[in-house]
N, C-alpha and C positions, 0 to 999 in steps of 0.2 A: 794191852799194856797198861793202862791207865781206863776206870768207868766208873761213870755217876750214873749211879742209878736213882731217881723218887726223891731226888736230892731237894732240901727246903732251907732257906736260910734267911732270917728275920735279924732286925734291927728293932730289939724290944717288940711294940706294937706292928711295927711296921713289916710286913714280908716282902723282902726282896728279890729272890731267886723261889721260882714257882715247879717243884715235882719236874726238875730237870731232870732229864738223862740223857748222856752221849759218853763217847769212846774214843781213845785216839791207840788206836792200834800201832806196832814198831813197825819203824820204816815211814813213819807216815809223816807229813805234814797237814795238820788241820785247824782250820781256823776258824773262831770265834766273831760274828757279826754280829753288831746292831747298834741302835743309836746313845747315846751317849746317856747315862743313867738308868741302862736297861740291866744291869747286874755282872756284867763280864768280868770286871777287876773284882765283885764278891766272891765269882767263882773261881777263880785264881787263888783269892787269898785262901778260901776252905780247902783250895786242895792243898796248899803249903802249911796249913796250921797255924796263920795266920786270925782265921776267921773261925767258928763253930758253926756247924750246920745242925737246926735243928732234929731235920729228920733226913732217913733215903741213906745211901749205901756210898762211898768213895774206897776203891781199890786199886792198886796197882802192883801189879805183877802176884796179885793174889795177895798182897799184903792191906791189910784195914787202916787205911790214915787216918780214918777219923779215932781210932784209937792208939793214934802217935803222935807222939810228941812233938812238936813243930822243928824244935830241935835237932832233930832225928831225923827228919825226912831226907834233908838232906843228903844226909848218908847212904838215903837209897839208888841216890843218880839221879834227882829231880834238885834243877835248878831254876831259877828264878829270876827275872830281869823284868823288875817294876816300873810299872808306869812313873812317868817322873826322876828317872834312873837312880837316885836316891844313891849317889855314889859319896863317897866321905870326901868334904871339897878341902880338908885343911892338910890333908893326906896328899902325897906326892901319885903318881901314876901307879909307880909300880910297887908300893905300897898298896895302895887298894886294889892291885891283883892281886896281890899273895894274900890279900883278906879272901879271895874268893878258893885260895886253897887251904885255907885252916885246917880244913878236914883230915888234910894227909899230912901224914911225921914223915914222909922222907924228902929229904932238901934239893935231893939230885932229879927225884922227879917234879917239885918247885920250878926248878930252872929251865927243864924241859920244855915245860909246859909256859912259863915265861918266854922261851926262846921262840915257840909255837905261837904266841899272842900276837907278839913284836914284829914277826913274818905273815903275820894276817892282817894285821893292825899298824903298816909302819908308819903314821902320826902320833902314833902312841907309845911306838918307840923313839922317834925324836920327841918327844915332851917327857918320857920316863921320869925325870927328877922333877918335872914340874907339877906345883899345887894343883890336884883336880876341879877346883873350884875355879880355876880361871881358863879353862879349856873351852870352847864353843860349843854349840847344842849336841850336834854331829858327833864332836868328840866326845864326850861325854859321856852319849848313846852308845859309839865304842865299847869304850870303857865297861861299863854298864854290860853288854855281850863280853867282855873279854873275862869281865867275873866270875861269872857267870860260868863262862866256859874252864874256867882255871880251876875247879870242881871234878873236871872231866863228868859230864852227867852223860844220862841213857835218855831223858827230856827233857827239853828246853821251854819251860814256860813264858813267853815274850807279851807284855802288856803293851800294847800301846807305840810301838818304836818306833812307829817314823810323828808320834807327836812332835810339833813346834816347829818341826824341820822344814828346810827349803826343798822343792821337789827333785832337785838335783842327789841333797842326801838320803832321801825320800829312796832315790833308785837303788842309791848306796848301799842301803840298808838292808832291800831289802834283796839285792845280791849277796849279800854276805848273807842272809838268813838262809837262801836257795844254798850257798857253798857249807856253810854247815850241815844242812840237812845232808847231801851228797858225802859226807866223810860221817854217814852213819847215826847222828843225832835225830831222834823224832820231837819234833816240833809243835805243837799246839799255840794258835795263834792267835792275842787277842788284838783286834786290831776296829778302824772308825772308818780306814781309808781300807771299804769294801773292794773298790775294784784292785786294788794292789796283793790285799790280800788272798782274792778267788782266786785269781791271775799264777799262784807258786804255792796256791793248793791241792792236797789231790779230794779230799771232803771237808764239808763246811753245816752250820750249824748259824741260825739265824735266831739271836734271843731279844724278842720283844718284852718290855715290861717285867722282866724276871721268868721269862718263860720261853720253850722252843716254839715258836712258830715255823721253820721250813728246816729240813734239812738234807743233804745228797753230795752228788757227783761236783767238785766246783765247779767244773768251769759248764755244766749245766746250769747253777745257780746267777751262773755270770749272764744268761740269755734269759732268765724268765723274767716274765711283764716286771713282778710283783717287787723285787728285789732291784730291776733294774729302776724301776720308779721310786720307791723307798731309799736306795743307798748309792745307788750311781748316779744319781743325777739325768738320768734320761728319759 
């Protein structure tokens, strides 16, 4: 569905992302480790068109992203929930869902898909008219997934989502990421909190320094020395 192949991406002088390659096949959830400054939010952003890669290949479903538009991608059914959720906070709730369906001109499937948020999401539908900027981390991060999903995508690019959170939302979160995947969404996950993430993957992808050092089966990755010493804490 989605692969980087030889993929290189620099920051001027600097190279960030080193001759990566990996795949997240449909149906799948797959998540993205490693430590914080290793290039995982770069490679999100090149695959949204956000970011330019110097070199190496990104395609999905056969189609060249590196030669579309960022604008555009979207449209393909690649959606996007940034680190930092970067949600419009002067904007009302349900305001900044229907920002996440721009895409689509009919109103009756708006609502739908509104009505489907609200039923996934009901703190979000008691806060509806309220400013999103005064919503709590948890809601936010909602929010932020409810966007997201208001797109109707085919993948769900997730940075980062249980940042900031208390481990109670932590679990929240990342239940509602397992019930998305289950109605059909493939998932690629970048994430810091390894063991939550191998835990509601089915493969995984381990980038040091802008590069793959390990990658397989997760919840094999969940038992080897090398990962459990480096990101579990054990």
């Amino acid at each position: 569905m989605l692969e980087l192949k030889n993929v290189e991406i620099s920051y001027g002088a600097i190279q960030a992302v080193r001759n990566v390659s990996l795949c997240v096949k449909d149906g799948e959830i797959v998540s993205l480790i490693g430590a914080n400054g290793a290039g995982k939010t770069t490679i999100l952003h090149t695959i949204t068109g956000l970011k330019k890669a110097s070199s190496g290949t990104i395609t999905y479903d056969g189609k060249d992203l590196l030669k579309t538009e960022a604008s555009k991608i979207i449209h393909l059914g690649i959606a996007h929930v940034p680190e930092g959720r970067h949600i419009f906070p002067d904007m009302t709730v349900t305001e900044n869902l229907e920002m996440g369906a721009y895409i689509h001109n009919d109103k009756e499937q708006m609502q739908e898909s509104l009505k489907e948020i609200f039923e996934r999401f009901p703190r979000l539908k008691e806060r509806r008219r309220q400013t999103a900027g005064t919503l709590s981390g948890g809601e936010q991060q909602m929010l932020a997934v409810g966007r997201a999903l208001m797109s109707r995508p085919k993948i769900l690019l997730m940075d980062e989502p249980s940042m900031g959170l208390s481990p109670l939302l932590v679990k929240e979160i990342f239940h509602i990421i397992k019930e998305v995947h289950e109605q059909g969404i493939t998932v690629l996950l970048v994430e810091q909190n390894a063991k939550m993430a191998l835990s509601i993957a089915n493969r995984a992808y381990v980038l040091e320094t802008g590069s793959i050092s390990m990658d397989g089966d997760a919840k094999e990755l969940l038992t080897n020395e090398k990962v459990k010493k480096a990101y579990l804490g054990l």
